[in-house]
Structure formats: C-alpha cells, structure tokens
Residue frames as a rotation matrix with the C-alpha (Angstrom) as fourth column:
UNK 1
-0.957 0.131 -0.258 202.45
0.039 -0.826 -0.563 81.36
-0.287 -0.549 0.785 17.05
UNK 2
-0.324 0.927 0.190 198.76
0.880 0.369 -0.299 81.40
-0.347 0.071 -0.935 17.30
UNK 3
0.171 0.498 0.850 196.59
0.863 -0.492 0.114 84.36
0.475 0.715 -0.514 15.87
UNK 4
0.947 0.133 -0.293 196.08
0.266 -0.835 0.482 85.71
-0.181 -0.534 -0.826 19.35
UNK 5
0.197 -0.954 -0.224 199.91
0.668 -0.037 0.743 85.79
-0.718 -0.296 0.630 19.59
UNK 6
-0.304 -0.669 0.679 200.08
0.949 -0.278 0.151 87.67
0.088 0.690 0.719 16.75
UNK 7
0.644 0.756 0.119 197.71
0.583 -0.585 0.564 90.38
0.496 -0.294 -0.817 17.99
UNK 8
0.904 -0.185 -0.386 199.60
0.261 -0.477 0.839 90.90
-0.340 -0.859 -0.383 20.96
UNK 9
0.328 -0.942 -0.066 202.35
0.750 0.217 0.624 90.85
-0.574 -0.254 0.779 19.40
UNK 10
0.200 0.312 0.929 201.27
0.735 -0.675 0.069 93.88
0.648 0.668 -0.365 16.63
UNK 11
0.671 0.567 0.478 200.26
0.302 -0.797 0.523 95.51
0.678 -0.206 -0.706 19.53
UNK 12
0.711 -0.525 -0.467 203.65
0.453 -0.166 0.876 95.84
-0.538 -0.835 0.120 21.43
UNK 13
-0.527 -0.809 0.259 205.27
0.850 -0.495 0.183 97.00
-0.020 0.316 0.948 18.53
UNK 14
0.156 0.610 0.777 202.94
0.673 -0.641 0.368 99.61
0.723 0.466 -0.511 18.48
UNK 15
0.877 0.471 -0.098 203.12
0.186 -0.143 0.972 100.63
0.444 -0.870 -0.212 22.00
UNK 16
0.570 -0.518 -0.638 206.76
0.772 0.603 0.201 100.70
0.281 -0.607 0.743 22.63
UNK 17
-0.529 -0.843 0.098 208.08
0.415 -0.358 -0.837 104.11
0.740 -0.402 0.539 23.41
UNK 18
0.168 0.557 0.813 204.75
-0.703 -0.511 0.495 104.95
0.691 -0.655 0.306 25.48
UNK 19
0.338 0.584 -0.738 204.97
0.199 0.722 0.662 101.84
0.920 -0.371 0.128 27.53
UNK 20
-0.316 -0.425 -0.848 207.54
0.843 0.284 -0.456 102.65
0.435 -0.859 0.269 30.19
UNK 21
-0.986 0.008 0.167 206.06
-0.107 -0.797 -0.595 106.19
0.128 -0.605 0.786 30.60
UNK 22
0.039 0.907 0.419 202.39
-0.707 -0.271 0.653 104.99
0.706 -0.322 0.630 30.89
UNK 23
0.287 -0.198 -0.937 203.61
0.594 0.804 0.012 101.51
0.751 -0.561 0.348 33.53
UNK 24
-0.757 -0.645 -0.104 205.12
0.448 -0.397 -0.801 104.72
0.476 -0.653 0.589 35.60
UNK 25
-0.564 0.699 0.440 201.82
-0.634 -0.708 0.312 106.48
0.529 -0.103 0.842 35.52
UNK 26
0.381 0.838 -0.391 199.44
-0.330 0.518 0.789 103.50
0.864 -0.172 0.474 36.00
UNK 27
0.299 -0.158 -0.941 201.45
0.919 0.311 0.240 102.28
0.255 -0.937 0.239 39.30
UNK 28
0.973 0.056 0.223 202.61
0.014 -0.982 0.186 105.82
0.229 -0.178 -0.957 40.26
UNK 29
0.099 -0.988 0.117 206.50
-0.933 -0.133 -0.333 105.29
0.345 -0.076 -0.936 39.82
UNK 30
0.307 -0.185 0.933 206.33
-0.517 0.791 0.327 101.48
-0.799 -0.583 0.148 41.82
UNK 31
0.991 0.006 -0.136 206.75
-0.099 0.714 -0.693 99.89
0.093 0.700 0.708 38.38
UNK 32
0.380 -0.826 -0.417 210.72
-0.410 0.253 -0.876 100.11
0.829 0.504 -0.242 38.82
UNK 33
-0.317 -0.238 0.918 210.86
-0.928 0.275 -0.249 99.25
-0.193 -0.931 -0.308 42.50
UNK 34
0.838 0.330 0.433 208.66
-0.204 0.928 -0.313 96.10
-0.505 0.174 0.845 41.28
UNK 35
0.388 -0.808 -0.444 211.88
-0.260 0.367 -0.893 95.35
0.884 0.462 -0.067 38.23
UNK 36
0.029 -0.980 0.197 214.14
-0.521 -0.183 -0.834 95.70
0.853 -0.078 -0.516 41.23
UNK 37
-0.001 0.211 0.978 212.45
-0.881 0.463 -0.101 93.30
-0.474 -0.861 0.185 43.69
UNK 38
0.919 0.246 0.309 212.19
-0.225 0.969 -0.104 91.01
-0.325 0.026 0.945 41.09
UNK 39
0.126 -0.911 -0.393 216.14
-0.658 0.220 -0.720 90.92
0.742 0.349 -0.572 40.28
UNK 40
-0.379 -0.503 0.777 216.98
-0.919 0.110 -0.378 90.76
0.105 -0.857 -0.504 44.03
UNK 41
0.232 0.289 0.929 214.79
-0.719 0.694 -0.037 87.51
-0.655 -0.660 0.369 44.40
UNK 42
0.787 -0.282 -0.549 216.48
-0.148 0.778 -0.611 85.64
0.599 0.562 0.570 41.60
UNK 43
0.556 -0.699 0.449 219.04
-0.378 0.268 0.886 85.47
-0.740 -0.662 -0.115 44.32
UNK 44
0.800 -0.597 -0.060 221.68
0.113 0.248 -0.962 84.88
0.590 0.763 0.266 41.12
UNK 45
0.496 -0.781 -0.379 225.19
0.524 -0.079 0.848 83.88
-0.692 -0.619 0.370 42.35
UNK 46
-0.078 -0.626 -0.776 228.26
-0.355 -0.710 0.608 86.22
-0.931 0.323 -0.167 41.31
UNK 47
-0.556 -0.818 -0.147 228.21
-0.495 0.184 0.849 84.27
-0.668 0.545 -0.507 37.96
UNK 48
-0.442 0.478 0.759 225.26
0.102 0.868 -0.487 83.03
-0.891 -0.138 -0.432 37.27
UNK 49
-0.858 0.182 0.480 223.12
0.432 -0.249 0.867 82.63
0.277 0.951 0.135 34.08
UNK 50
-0.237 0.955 0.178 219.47
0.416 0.265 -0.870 84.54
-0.878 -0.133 -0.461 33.89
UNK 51
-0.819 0.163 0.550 217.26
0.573 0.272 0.773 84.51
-0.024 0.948 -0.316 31.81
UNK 52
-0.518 0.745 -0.421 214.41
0.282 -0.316 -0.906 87.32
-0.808 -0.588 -0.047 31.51
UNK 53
-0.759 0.305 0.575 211.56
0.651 0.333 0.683 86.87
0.017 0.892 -0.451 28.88
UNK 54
0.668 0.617 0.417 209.01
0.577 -0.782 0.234 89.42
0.471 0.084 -0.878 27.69
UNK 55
-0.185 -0.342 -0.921 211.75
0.831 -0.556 0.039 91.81
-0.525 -0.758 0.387 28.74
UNK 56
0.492 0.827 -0.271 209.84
0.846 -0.528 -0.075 94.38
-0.205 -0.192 -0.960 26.99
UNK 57
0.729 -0.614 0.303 212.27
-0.398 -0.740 -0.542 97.49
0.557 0.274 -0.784 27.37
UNK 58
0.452 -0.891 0.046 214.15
-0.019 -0.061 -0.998 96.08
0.892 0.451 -0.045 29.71
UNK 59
-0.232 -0.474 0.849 214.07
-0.749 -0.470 -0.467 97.00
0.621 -0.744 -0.246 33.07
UNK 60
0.978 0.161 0.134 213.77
-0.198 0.921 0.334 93.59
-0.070 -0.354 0.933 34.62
UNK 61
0.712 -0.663 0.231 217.12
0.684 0.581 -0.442 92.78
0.158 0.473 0.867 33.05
UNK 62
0.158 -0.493 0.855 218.65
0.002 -0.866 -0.500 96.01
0.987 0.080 -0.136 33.35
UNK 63
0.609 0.599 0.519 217.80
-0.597 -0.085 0.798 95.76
0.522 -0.796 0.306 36.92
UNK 64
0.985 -0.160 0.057 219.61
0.162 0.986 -0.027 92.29
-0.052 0.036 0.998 37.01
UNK 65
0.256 -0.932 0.255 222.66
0.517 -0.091 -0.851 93.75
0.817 0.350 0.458 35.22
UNK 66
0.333 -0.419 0.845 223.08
-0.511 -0.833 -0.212 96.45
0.792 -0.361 -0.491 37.75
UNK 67
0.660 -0.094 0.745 222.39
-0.669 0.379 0.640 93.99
-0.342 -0.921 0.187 41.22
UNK 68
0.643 -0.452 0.618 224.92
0.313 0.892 0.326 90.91
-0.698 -0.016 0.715 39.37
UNK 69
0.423 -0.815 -0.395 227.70
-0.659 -0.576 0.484 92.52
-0.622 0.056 -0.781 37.81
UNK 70
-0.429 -0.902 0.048 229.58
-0.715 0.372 0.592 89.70
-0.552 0.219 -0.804 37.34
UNK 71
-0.108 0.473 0.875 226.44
-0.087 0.872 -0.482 87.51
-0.990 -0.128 -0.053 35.72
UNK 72
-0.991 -0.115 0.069 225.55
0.091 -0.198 0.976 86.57
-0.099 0.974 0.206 32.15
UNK 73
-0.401 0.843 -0.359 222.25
0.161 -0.321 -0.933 87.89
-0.902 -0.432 -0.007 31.39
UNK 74
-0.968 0.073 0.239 219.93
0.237 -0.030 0.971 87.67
0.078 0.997 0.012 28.14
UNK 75
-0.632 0.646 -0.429 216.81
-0.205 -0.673 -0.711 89.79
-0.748 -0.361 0.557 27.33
UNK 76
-0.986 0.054 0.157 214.08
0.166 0.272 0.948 88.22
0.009 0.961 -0.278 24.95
UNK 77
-0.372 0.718 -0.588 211.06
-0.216 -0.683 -0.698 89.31
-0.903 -0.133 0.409 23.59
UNK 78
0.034 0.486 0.873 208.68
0.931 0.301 -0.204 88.51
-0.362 0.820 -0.443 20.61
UNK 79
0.900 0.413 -0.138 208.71
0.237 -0.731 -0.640 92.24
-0.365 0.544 -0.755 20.06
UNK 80
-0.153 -0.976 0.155 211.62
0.986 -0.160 -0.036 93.77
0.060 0.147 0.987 18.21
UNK 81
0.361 0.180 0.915 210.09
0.003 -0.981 0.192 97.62
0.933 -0.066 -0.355 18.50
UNK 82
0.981 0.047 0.187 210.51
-0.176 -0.181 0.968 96.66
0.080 -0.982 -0.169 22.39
UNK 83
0.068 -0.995 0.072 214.24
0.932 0.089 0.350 94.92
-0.355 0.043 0.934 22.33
UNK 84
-0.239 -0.560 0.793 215.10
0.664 -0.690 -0.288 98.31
0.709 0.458 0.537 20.31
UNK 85
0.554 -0.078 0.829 213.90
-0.505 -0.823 0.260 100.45
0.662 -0.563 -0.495 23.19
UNK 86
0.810 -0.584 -0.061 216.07
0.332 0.370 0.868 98.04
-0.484 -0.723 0.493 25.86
UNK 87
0.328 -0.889 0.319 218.90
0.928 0.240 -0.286 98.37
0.177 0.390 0.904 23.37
UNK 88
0.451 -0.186 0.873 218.76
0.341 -0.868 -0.361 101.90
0.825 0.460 -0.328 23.64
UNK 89
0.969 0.048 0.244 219.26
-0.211 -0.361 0.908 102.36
0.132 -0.931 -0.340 27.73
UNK 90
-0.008 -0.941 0.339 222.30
-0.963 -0.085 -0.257 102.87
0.270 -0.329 -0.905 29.57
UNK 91
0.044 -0.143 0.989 223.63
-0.712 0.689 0.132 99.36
-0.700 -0.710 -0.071 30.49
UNK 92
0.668 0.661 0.340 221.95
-0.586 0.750 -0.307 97.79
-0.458 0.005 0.889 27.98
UNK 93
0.495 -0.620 -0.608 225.36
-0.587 0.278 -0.761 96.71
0.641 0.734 -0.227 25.62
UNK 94
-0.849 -0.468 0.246 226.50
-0.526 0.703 -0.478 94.17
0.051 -0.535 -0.843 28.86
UNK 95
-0.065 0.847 0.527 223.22
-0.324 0.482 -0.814 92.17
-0.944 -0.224 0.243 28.15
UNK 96
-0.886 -0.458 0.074 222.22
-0.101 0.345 0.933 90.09
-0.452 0.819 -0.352 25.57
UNK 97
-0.185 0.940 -0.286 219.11
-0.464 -0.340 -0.818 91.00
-0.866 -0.018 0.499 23.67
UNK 98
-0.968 -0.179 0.174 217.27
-0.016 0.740 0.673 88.41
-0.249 0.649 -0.719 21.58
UNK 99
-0.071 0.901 -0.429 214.06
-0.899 0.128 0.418 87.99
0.431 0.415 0.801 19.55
UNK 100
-0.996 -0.022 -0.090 212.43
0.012 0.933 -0.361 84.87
0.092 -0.360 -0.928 21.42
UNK 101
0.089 0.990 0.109 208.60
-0.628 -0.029 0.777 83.14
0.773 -0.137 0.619 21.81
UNK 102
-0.448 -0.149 0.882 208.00
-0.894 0.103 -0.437 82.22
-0.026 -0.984 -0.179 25.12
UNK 103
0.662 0.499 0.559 206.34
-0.423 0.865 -0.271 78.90
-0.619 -0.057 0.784 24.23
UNK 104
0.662 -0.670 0.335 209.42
0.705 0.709 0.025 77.50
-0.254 0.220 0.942 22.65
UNK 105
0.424 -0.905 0.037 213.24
-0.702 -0.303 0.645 78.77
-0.572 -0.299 -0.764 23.64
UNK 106
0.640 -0.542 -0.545 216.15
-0.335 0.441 -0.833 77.84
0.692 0.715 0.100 21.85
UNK 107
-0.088 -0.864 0.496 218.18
-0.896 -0.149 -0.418 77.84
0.434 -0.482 -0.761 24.61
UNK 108
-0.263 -0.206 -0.942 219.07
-0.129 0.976 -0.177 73.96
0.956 0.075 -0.284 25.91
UNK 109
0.460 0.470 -0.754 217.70
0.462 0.598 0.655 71.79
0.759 -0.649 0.058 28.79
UNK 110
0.801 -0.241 -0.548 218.75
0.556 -0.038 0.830 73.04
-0.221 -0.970 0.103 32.34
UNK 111
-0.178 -0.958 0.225 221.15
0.961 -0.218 -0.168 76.14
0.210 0.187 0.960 31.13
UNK 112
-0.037 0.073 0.997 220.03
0.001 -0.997 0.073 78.87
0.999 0.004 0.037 33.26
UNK 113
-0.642 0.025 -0.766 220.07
0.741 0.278 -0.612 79.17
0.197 -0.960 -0.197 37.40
UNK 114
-0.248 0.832 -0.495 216.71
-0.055 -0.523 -0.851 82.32
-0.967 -0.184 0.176 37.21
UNK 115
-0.515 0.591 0.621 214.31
0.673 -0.170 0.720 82.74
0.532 0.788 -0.310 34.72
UNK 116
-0.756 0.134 -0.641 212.75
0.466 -0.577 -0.671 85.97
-0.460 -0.806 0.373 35.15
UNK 117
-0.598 0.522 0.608 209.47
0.630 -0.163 0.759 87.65
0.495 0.837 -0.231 33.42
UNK 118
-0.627 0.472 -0.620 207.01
0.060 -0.764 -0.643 91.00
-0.777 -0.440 0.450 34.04
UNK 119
-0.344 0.930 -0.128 203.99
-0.319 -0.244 -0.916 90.54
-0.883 -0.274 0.380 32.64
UNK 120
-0.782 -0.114 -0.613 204.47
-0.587 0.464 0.663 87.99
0.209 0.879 -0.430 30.18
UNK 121
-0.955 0.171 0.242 201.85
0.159 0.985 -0.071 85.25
-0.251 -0.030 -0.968 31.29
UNK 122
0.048 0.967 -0.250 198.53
0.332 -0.251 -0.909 87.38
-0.942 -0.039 -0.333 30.46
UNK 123
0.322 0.152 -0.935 199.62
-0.729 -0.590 -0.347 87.97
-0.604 0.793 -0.079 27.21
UNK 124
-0.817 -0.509 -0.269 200.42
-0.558 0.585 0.588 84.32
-0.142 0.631 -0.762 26.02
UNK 125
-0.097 0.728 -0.678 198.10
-0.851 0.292 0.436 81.79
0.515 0.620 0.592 24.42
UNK 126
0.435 0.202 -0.877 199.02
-0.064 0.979 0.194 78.82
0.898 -0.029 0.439 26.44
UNK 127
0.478 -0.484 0.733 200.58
-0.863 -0.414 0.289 79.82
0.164 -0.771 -0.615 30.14
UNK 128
0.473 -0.671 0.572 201.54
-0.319 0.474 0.820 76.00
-0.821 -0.570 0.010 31.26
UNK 129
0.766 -0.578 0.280 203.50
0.514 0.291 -0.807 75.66
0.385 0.762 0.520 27.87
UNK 130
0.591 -0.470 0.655 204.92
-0.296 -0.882 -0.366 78.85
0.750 0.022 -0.661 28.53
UNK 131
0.520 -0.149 0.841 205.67
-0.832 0.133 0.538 77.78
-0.192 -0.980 -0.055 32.41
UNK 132
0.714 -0.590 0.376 207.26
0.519 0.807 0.281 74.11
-0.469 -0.006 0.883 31.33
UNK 133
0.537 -0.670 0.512 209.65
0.520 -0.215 -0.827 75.83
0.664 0.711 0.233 28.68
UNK 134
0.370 -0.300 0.879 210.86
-0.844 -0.504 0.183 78.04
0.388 -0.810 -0.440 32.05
UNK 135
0.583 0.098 0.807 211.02
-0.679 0.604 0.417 75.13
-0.446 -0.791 0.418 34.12
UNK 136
0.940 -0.308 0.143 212.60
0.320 0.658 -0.682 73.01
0.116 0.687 0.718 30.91
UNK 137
0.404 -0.895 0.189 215.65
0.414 -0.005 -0.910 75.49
0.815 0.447 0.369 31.11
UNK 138
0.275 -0.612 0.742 216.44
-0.784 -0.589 -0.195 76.15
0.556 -0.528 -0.642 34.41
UNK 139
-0.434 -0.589 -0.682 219.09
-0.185 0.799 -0.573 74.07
0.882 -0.122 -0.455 36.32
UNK 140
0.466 0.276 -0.841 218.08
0.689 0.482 0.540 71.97
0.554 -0.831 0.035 39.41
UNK 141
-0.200 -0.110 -0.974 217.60
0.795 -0.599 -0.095 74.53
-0.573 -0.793 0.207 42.56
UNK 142
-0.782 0.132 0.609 217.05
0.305 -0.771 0.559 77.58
0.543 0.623 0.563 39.48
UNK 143
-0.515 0.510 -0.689 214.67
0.546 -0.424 -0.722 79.99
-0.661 -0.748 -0.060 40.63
UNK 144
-0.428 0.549 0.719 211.64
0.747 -0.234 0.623 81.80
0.510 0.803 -0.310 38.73
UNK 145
-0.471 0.532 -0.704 210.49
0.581 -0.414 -0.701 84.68
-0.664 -0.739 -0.114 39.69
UNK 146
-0.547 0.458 0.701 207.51
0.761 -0.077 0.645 86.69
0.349 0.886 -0.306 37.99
UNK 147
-0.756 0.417 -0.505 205.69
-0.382 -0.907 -0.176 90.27
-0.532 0.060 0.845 37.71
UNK 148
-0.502 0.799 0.330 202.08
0.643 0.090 0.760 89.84
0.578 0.594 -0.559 36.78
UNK 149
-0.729 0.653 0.208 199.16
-0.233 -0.521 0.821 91.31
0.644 0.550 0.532 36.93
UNK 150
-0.620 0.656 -0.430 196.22
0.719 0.695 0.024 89.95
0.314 -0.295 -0.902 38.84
UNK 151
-0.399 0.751 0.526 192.34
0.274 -0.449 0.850 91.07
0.875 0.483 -0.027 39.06
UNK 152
-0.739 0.169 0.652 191.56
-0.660 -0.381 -0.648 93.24
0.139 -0.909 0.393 42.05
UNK 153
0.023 0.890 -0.455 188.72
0.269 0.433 0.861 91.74
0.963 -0.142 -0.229 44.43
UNK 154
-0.606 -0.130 -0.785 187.86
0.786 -0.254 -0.564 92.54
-0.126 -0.958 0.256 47.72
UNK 155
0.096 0.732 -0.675 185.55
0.461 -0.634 -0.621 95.62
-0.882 -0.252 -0.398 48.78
UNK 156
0.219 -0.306 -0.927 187.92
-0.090 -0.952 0.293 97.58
-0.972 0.019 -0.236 46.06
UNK 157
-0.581 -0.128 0.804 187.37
0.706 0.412 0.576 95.11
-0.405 0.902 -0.149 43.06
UNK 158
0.251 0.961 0.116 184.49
0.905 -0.190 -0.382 97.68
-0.345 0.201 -0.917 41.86
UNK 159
0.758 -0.357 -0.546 186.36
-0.146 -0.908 0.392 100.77
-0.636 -0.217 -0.741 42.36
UNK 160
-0.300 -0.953 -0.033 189.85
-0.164 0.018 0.986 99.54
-0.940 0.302 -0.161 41.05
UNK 161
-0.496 0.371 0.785 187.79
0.659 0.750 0.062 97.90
-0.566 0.548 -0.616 38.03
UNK 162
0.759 0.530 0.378 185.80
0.643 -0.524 -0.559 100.80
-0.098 0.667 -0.739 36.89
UNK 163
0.222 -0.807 -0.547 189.45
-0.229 -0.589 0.775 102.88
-0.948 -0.047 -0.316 37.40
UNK 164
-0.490 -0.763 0.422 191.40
0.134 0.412 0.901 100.60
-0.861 0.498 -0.100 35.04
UNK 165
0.144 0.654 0.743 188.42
0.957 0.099 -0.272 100.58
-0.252 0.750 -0.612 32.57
UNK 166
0.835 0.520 0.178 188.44
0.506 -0.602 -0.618 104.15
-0.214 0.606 -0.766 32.15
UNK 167
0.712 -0.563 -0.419 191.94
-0.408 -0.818 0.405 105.38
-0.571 -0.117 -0.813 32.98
UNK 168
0.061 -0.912 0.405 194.04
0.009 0.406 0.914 103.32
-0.998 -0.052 0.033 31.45
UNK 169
0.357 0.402 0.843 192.46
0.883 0.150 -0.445 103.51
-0.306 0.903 -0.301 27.62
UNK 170
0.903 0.030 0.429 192.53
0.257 -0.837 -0.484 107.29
0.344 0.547 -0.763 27.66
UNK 171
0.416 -0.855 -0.309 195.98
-0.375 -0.471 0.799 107.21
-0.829 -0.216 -0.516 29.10
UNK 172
-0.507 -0.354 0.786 196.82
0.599 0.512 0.616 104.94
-0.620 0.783 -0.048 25.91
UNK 173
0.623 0.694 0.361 194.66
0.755 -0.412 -0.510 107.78
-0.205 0.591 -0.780 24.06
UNK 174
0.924 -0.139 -0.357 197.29
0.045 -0.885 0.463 110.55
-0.380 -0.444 -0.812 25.21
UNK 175
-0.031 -0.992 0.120 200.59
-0.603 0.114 0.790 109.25
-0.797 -0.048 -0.602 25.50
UNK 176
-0.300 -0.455 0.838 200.21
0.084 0.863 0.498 106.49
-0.950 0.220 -0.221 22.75
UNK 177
-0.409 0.383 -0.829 197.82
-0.833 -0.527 0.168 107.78
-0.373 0.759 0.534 20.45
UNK 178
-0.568 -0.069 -0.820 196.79
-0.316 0.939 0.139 104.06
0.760 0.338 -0.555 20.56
UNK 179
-0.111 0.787 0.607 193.22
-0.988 -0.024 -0.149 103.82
-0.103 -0.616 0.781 22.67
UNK 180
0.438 0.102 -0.893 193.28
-0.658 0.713 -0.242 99.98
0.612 0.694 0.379 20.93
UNK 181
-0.017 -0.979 -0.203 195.96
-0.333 0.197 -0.922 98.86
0.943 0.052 -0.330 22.73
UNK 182
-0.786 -0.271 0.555 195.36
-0.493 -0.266 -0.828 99.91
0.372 -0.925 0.076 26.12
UNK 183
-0.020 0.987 0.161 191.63
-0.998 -0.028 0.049 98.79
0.053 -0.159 0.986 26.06
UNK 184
0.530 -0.436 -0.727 193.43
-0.259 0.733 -0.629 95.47
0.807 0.522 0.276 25.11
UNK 185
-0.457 -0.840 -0.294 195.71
0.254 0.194 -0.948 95.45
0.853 -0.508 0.125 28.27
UNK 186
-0.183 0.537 0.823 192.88
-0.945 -0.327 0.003 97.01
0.271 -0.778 0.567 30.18
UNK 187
0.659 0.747 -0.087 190.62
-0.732 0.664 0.152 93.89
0.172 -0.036 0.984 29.53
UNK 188
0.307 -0.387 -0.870 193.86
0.008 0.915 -0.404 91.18
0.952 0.117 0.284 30.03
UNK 189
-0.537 -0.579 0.614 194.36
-0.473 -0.396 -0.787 92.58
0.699 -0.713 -0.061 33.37
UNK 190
-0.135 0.737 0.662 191.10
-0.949 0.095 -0.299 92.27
-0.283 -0.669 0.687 34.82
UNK 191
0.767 0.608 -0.208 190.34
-0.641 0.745 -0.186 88.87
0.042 0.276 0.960 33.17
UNK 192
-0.017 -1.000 -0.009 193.49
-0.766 0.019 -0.642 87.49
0.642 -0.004 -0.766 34.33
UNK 193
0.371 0.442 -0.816 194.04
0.408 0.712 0.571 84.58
0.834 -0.545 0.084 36.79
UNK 194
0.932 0.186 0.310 194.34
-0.214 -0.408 0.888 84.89
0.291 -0.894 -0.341 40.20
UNK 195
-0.203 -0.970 0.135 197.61
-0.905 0.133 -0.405 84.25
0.375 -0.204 -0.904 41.99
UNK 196
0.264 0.622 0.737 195.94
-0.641 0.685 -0.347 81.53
-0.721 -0.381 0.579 43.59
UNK 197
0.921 0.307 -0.240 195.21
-0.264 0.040 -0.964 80.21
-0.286 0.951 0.118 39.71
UNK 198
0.452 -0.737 -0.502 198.82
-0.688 0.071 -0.723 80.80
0.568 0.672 -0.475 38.48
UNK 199
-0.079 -0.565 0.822 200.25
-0.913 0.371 0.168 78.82
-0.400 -0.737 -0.545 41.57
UNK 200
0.399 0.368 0.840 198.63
-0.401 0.894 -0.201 76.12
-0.825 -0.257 0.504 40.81
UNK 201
0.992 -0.092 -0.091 199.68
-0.048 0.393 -0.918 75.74
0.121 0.915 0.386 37.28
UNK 202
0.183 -0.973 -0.138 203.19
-0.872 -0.096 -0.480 76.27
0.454 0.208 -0.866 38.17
UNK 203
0.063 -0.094 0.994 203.12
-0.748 0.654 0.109 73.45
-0.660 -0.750 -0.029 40.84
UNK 204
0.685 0.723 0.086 201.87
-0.355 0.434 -0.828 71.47
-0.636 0.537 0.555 38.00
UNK 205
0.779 -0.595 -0.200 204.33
-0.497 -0.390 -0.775 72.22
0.383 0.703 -0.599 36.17
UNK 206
0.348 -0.757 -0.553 207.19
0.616 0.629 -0.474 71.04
0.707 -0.176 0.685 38.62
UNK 207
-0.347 -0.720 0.602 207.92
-0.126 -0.600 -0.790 74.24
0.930 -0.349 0.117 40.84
UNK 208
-0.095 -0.091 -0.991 208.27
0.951 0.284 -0.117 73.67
0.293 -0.954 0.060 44.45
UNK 209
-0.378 -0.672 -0.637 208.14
0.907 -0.405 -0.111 76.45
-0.183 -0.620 0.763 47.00
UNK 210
-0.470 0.219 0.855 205.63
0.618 -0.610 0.496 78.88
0.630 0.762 0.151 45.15
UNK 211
0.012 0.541 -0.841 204.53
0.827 -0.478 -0.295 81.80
-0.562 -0.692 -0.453 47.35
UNK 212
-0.016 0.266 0.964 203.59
0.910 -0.395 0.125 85.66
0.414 0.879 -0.236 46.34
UNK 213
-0.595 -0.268 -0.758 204.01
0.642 -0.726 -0.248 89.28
-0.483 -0.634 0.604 47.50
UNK 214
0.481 0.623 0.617 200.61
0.877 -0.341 -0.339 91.33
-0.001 0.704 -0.710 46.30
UNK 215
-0.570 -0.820 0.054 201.11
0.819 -0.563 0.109 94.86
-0.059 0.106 0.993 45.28
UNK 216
-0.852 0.510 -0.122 199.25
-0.481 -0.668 0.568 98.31
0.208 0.542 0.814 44.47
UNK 217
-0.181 0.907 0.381 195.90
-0.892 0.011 -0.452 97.01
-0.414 -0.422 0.807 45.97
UNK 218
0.121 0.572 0.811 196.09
-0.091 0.820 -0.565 93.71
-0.988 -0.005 0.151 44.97
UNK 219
0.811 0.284 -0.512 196.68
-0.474 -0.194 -0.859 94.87
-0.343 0.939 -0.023 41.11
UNK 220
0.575 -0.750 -0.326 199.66
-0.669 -0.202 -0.715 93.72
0.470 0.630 -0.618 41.10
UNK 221
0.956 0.162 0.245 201.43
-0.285 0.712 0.642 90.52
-0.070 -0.683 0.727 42.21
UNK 222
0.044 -0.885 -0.463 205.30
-0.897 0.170 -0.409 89.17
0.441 0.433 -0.787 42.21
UNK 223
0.926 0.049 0.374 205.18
-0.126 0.975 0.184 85.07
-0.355 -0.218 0.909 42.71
UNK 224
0.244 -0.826 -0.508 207.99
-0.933 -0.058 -0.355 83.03
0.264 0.561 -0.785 42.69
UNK 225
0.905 0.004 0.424 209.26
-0.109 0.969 0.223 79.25
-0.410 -0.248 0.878 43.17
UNK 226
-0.277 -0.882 -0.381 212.45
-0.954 0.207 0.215 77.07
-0.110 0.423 -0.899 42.13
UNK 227
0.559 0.341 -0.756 212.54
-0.547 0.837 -0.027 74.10
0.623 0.428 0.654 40.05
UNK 228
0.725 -0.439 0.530 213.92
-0.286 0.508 0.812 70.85
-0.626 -0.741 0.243 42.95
C-alpha cells in the first residue's frame, strides 16, 4: 500500500457514518437507484459468485443480495470503519464482509462470474493494477460493472465545478465535522479520468464490450464490460 493509499484510506475511516447521508445529498437521493442499476447489470445467474470491492457501507452489495437471493456475495473494503457500517444494515449477515486492497485479492484466478465497485477507481494509486486483479478473478464471460465519478465538461463544466468546490467541503463541514475529507473527494472527482480514459484502460486490460450510461449531468458515470 502506497502512502497515497494510506491517506485515503485514514480518510474513510474517518468519514464513515456521514458518507451515505452526504452521497444522498450530493446526488439528491439517485445514489441508491445508481447501487441498484449497478446490481441489475451484473446480470448474476440464480447462483452465481460476485464480488463487490470498495463496498464502502454496502449498498452495492446489499443491492445484489436483495436482486440474487440465491447468489454468494462478498463485500471488501480497505476500510474497516466502513465494513462496520455495511455490517450493521438489514441484510447485511447473508453477505460476506472482508477487509481487502484492491490492487491485490486473495481470492483465486477466475472464481467469480461479476465483479462490482462504486467509486473505487479515483481513490486507488494504480487503476490498471486495480482493473487486471478484477479481470484476474473473474471467470470467462464474468461481467464488471462500475460506479465512478467522472469530471463534468460541456457548457456546465464551470457551473458544476465551482458547485462541487464549494458545496461539497461545507457539506463535509456539517454532517462530518471533517472539511479535510470532502475537499479531498471534492478535488478526486474533478481531476478524475474521463469515461472515455477509463475505457481505454480497461480494454487494455482484456475487457471486451465496454460501453457507459452518464448520470447527474455528466457527474456521474456507470461503465461496464465482460472479460471473453
């Protein structure tokens, strides 16, 4: 784990019972409709395995558990402050919830059919490491599907940009008591790659089939692909 990693990683234990009520604010409530678009496109059969990293509190996975019943499902995260708020939700004791770095899984060669993840690639040190170790454990035909971020542009890059800059700190002033933090997630947002950007590295990588659905003006992006 590199320095930055440890940074971010301070800063999520720090952050973890404001996070799901300031992600509701900052998209105005869309943040769980986004969890629940990305379950539905892991298209996971009645049994299948997924996997969903940086799950944060949870609601990716949680999400998962509800739409696949019958799947096995594991929630990992560099933070433990976050894994203890997933543990706490309703559901969360039919899931498995692990400490994990996203740039090197324990979990063996081709033993998952999704790999899911919500805003995990703007907060890692090395994305195509991150993106082969995904690609490393899901089985031929596995699907990836991903919640990120991505830096407004267009007439409304100015507007959205001087928004995020000011609202999003002093909501992390309010609700978190942790202006540090937010100013910190402000600046990885905007300075993010493009979807464009991440495609490409995933291709790289080995995924086939990579397309994207923007969100929230553009702030927001779900991409996905499957490994051939």
């Amino acid at each position: 784990m590199t320095s930055q990693d440890g940074r971010v990683q301070s800063m999520f234990n720090r952050v973890n019972r404001s996070y799901d009520r300031v992600n509701a604010l900052m998209t105005m409530g869309r943040h769980a409709q986004w969890c629940r678009e990305v379950a539905k496109r892991a298209d996971l059969a009645v049994t299948g395995r997924l996997l969903d990293i940086a799950t944060g509190t949870g609601e990716i996975a949680l999400a998962a558990r509800r739409r696949y019943p019958g799947a096995e499902i594991y929630g990992v995260d560099f933070s433990e402050n976050m894994l203890a708020e997933a543990r706490r939700k309703p559901g969360a004791e039919n899931i498995e919830w692990e400490f994990a770095d996203a740039h090197q899984l324990r979990f063996e060669d081709e033993s998952f059919d999704a790999v899911t993840h919500g805003y995990l690639l703007r907060n890692v040190s090395d994305v195509e490491r991150v993106l082969r170790e995904q690609y490393r454990v899901l089985k031929p035909g596995g699907r990836v599907v991903v919640l990120e971020t991505s830096p407004p542009r267009g007439l409304l890059k100015l507007v959205l940009s001087a928004g995020m800059s000011v609202v999003l700190p002093l909501l992390g002033q309010l609700i978190a008591k942790d202006r540090e933090a937010y100013t910190y997630l402000k600046s990885s947002t905007l300075g993010f790659m493009t979807p464009d950007e991440v495609a490409r590295v995933m291709e790289r990588v080995g995924f086939r089939g990579v397309d994207w659905s923007t969100k929230y003006f553009g702030t927001n992006v779900i991409m996905w692909g499957h490994k051939p």
